[in-house]
N, C-alpha and C positions, 0 to 999 in steps of 0.2 A: 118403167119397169124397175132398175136399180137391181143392189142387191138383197135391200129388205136388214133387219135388223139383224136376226140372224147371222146371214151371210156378212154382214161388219164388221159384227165381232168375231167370227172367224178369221177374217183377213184381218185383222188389227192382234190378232194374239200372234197368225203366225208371221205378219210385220215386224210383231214385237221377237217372235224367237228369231227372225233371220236378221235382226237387226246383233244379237247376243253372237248368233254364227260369225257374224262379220267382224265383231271387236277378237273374238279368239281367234279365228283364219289370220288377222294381221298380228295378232300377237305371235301365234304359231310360226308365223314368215320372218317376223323379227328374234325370235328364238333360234331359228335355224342360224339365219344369216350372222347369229353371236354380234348381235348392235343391240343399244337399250333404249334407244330412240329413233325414229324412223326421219327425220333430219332436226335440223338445228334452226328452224325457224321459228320454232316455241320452244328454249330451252325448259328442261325438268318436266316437261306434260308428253312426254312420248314422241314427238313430232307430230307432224302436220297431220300427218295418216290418224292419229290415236283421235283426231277430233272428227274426223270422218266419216270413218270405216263403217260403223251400225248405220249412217244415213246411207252411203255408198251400197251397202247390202240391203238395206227395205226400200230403196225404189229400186234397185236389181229387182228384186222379189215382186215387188209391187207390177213394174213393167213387165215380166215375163207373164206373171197372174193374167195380166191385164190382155196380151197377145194370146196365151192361151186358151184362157177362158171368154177372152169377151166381156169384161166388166164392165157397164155400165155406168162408172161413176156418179154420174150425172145427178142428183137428186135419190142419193141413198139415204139420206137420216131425213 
């Protein structure tokens, strides 16, 4: 079954927006908290978080999709 070509490219755009969601949400939490890097284990690249966060929100996105609707994955392309 799968999702069909379609249905990919939908989940991969809105992969692609919740992944855009996740880099502003932790920028927004580091604005709040008045810090300019979220630690000091990569000095100057934001912290640890700034390398994450879009991955950490598109399987969020991806795993809920996936529970909600029943994806498939399996032999989509």
């Amino acid at each position: 079954h799968g999702l069909g070509a379609t249905g990919l490219v939908l989940l991969s755009v809105l992969c692609a927006i919740a992944s855009q969601l996740g880099d502003v949400a932790e920028s927004a939490i580091k604005r709040h908290a008045g810090v300019k890097d979220s630690s000091r284990l990569i000095p100057g690249h934001g912290g640890f978080l700034d390398r994450f966060d879009a991955l950490i929100a598109a399987s969020l996105f991806v795993g809920a999709a996936r529970l909600l609707f029943g994806l498939p994955l399996q032999g989509a392309v």
